[in-house]
Structure formats: C-alpha cells, structure tokens
C-alpha positions as CSV (number, residue, x, y, z in Angstrom):
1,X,-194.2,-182.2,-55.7
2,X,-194.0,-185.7,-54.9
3,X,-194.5,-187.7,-51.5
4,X,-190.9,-188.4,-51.7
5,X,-189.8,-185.2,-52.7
6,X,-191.6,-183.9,-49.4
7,X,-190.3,-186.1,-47.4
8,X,-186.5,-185.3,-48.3
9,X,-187.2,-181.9,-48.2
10,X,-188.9,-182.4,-44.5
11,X,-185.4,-183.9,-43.6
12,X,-183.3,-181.8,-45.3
13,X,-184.8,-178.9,-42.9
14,X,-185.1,-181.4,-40.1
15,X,-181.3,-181.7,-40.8
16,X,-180.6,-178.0,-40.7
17,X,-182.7,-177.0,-37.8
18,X,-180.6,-179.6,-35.6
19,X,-177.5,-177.9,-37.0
20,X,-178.8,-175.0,-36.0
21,X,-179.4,-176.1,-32.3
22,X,-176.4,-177.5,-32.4
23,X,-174.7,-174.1,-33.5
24,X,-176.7,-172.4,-30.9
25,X,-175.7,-175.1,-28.1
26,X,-171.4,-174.3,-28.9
27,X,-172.2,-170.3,-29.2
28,X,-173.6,-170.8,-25.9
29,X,-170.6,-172.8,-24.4
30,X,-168.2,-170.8,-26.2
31,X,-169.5,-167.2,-25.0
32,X,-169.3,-168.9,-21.6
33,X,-165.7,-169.6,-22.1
34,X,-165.3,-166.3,-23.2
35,X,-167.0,-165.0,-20.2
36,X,-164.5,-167.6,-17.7
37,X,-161.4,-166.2,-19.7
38,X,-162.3,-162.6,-19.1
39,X,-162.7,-163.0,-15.6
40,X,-159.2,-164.8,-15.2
41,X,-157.8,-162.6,-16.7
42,X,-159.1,-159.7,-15.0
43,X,-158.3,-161.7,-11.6
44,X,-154.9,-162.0,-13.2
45,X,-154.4,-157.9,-13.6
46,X,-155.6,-157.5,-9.8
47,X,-152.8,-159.8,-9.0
48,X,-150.1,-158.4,-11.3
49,X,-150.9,-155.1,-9.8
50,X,-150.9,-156.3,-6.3
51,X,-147.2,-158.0,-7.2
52,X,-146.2,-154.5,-8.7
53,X,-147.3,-153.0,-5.5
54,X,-145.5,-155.4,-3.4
55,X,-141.9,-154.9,-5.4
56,X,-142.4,-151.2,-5.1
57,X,-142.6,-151.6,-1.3
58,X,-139.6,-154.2,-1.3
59,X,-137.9,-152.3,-3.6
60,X,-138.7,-148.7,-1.0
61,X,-137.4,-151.5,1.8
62,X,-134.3,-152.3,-0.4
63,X,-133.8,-148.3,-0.6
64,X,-133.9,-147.8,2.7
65,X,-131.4,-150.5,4.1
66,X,-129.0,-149.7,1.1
67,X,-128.8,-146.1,2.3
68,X,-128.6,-147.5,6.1
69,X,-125.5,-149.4,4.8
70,X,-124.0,-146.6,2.9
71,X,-124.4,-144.2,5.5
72,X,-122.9,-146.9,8.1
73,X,-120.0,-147.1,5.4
74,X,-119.0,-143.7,5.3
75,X,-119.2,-143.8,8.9
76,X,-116.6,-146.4,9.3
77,X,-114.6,-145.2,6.8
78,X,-114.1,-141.8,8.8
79,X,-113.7,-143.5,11.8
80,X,-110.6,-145.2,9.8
81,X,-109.2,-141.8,8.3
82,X,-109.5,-140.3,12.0
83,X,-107.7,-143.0,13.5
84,X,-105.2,-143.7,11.1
C-alpha cells in the first residue's frame, strides 16, 4: 500500500466515524423526542379522562334537573286538569 493510499483510507474512516457520531448525536435527540411525545401524550389521556369524568358529572347534573323539570311538569299539568 502506498502513502497515499493510506492516507485516503485514514479519511475515508475518519469520514465514517464522524458519520457515525453524527448518527449517534440525532438517535440521541430523537429518542428524546420520543421520550417528550410519550409523556404528552400520556398527560393528554389524564386529561381526556379527567374531561370524560367531568361530562359524566354534568351529564348526572343534566339528569337530575331534567327529571326536576319533568316532575314539576306533570305537576302543573295536574294542577290544570284539576282546575279545569
């Protein structure tokens, strides 16, 4: 092998072991963007259950004045029948 033929070869891996780092570097940053997404996201269930929980209460609330109105209703509505 030559002195040039070294040389090259000496960059060639020079070349691929800072594409290597390089590599390494974005698997890094990308496994800690994977990391930051799966946290939102489980942040993001807590809050779509807490939402569910909260429109099951409103929707108990909504239950319970509904049957308040109906039962007011009928009330009224007998209170015509008698004095009519």
């Amino acid at each position: 092998m030559t002195k040039d033929m070294v040389d090259d070869l000496l960059h060639a891996i020079t070349d691929v072991m800072d594409e290597l780092e390089d590599i390494q570097t974005n698997s890094q940053q990308i496994d800690e963007l994977y990391s930051n997404l799966e946290t939102k996201m489980n942040h993001m269930e807590l809050h779509i259950h807490g939402l569910e929980k909260n429109i099951k209460h409103i929707n108990e609330k909504i239950a319970v004045v509904t049957e308040g109105n109906l039962q007011q209703g009928t009330k009224k509505l007998i209170a015509r029948k008698v004095v009519y």
